[in-house]
C-alpha positions as CSV (number, residue, x, y, z in Angstrom):
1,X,-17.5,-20.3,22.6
2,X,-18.3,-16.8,21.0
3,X,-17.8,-15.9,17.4
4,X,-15.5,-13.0,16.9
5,X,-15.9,-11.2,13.9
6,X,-13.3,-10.2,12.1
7,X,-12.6,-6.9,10.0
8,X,-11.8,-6.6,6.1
9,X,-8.2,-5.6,7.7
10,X,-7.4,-9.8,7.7
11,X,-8.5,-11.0,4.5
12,X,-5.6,-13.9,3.7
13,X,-7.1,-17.0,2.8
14,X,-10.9,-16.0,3.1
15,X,-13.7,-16.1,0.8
16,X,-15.3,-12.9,-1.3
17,X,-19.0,-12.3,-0.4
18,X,-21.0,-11.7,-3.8
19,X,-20.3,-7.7,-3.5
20,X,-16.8,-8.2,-3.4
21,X,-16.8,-10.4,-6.5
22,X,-19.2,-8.1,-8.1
23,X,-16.7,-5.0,-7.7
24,X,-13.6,-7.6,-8.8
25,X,-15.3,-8.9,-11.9
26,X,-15.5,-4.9,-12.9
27,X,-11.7,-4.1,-11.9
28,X,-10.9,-7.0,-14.3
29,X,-12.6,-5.3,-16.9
30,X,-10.9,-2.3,-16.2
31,X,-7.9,-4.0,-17.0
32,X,-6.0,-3.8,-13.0
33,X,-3.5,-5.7,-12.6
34,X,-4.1,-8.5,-9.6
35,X,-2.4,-6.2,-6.7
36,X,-4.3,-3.0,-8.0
37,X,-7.3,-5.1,-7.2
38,X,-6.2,-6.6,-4.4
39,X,-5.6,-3.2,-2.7
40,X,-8.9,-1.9,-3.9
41,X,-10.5,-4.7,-1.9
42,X,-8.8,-3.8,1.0
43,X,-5.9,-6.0,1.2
């Protein structure tokens, strides 16, 4: 069975790599509101 790897497009339910929670940590700080970010990291 083959691995199929998915895009950012899909991200319900998965984990943040370390760049994503980098760039998340600073949105916080910039005071966004949890679906600002959540657009910004492609959602």
């Amino acid at each position: 069975m083959s691995q199929v790897y998915d895009s950012t497009k899909s991200r319900k339910g998965k984990h943040l790599n370390y760049e994503e929670r980098i760039k998340l940590e600073a949105l916080k700080k910039l005071g966004l509101k949890p679906a600002e970010i959540g657009k910004q990291l492609g959602g």
